[in-house]
C-alpha positions in Angstrom: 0.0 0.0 0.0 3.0 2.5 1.0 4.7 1.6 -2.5 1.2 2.6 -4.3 0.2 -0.8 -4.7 -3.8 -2.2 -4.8 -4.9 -5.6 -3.5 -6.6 -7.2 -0.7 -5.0 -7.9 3.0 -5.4 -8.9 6.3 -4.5 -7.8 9.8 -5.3 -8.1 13.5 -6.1 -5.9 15.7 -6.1 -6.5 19.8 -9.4 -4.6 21.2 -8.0 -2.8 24.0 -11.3 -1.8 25.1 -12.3 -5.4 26.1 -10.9 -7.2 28.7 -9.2 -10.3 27.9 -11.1 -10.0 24.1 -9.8 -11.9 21.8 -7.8 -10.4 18.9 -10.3 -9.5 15.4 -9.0 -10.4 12.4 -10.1 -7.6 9.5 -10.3 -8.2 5.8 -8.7 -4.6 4.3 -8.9 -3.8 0.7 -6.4 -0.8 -0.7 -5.8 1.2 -3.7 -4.1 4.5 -4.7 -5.7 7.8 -5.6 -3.6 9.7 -7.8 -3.3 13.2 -7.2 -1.4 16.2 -9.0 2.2 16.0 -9.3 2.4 12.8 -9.6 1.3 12.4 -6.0 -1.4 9.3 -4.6 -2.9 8.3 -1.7 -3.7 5.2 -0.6 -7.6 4.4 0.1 -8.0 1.7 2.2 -11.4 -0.1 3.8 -11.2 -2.3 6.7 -13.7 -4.6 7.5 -14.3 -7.0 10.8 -13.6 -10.8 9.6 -17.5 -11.0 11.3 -18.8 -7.9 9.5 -17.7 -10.2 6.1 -19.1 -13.3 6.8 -22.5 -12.2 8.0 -23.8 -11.5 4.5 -22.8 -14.8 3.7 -24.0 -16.8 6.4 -27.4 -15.0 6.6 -27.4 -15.9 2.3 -26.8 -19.5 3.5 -29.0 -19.6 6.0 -32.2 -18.3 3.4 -31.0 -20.9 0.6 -31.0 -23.4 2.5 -34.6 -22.4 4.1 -36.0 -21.9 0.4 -34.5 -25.4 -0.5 -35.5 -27.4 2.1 -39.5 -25.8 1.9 -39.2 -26.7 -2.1 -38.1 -30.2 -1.3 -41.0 -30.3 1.3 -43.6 -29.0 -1.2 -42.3 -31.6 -3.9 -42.7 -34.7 -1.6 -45.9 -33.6 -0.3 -47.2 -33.2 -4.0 -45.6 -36.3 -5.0 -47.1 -38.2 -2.1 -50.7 -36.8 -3.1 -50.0 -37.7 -7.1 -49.2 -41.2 -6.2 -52.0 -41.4 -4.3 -54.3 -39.9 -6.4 -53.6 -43.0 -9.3 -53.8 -45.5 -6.8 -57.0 -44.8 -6.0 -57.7 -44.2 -9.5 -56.3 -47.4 -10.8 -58.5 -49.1 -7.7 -61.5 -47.7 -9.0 -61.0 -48.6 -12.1 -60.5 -52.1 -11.3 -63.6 -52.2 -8.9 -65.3 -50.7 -12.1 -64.1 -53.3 -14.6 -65.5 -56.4 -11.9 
């Protein structure tokens, strides 16, 4: 980042404000800003390791909700169709006697 440089990273950081906390790993993404005279700064964005993954695990959490209710609406309507032409095959047996 100091040479100009853009990419991802990752650091830890001790929280001093808790007590015995443990340290937070942060994801960090950096790129340079170029300025006049050939000047840049470097942007960076730091983001909590659990700040990341929440998006993902909440997006997990709803697929696999949506997934399993599909599976449970296509048993219960395969349950009902099988159903539905064994009875119909009965009757038309009971019909044909």
């Amino acid at each position: 980042m100091a040479q100009g440089g853009k990419g991802p990273g990752t650091f830890t950081i001790n929280d001093a404000r808790a007590e015995g906390g443990s340290p937070v790993r942060n994801h960090v993404v950096f790129m340079p800003i170029s300025l006049p005279g050939g000047n840049y700064w470097s942007l960076a964005v730091a983001t909590p390791e659990q700040q990341v993954l929440a998006n993902m695990t909440s997006f997990r959490n709803t697929w696999l909700l949506v997934t399993f209710t599909a599976m449970g609406v296509v048993l219960a309507l395969s349950f009902f169709l099988i159903r539905s032409r064994t009875l119909a095959s009965e009757k038309k047996k009971t019909a044909a006697d």
